[in-house]
N, C-alpha and C positions, 0 to 999 in steps of 0.2 A: 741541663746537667742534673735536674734534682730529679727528674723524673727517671734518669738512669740509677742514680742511687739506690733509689726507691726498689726498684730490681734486682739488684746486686746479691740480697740477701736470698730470696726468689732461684735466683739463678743456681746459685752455688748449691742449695739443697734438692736440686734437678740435677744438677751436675753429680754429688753425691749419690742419691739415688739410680741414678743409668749407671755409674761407676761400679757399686756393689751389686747390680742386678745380674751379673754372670758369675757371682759367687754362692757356692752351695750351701744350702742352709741343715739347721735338725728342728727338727719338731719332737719336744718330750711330753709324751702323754703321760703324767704323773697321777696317775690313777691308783685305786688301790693293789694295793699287790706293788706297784713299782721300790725296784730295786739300787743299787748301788753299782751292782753289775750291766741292769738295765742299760744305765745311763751309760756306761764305759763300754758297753756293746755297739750305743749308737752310736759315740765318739770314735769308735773305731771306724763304723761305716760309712760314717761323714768323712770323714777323713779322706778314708782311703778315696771314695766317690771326688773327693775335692782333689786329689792327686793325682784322678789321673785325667790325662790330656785329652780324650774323649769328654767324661762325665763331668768334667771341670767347670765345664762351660753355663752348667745348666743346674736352678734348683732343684732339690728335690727335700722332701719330708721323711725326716727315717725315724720309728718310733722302735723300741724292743719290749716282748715280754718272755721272758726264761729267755730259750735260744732261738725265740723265732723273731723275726725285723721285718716291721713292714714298712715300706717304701712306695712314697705317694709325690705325685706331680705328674707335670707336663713334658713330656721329650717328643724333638722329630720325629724319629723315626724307629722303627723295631731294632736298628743297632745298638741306638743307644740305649735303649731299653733291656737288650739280652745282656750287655753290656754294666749296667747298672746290677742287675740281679745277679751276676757271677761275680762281680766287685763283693757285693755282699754275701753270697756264697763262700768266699773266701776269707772272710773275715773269722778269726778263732774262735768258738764257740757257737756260732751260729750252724742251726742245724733246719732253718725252716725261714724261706720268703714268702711273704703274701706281698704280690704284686698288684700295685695301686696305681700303676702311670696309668697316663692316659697318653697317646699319639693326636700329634697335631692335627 
């Protein structure tokens, strides 16, 4: 019995971790020059990436500088990929992706 105990705690932060591992993340490069806009540029691409039922699934790194976003991680496949860069395409004021995935 104590040797299950002993686990429990173990368990639950595995359990946590595989749980948030199909939620989309942001990465802010606070570098110089980084803005207020910046930040609510990526909040938008996060977002939207997190919303929809394709890209939902899957992390990715969204950084901004002016109106360009670039977007970094791993996807299956070139849909989710085209996929990912027209989600940020779409986001208001973005005017430029630098594409950073990589395919499995």
């Amino acid at each position: 019995m104590r040797n299950i105990i002993k686990w429990i705690p173990a368990a639950l932060a595995l359990v946590l971790m595989l749980g948030s591992a199909g939620c989309t993340t942001v990465v802010y490069d606070m570098g110089e020059g980084y803005t207020d806009r910046d930040a609510s540029l990526e909040r938008d691409v996060i977002n939207r990436l997190r919303e929809d039922d394709l890209t939902g699934k899957y992390l990715f790194g969204v950084s901004a500088e002016g109106a360009t976003v670039t977007l970094r991680g791993s996807v299956p496949n070139e849909m989710v990929r085209s996929r990912a860069i027209g989600i940020a395409y779409g986001a208001t004021g973005v005017q430029n992706v630098i594409d950073q995935l990589r395919s499995w």
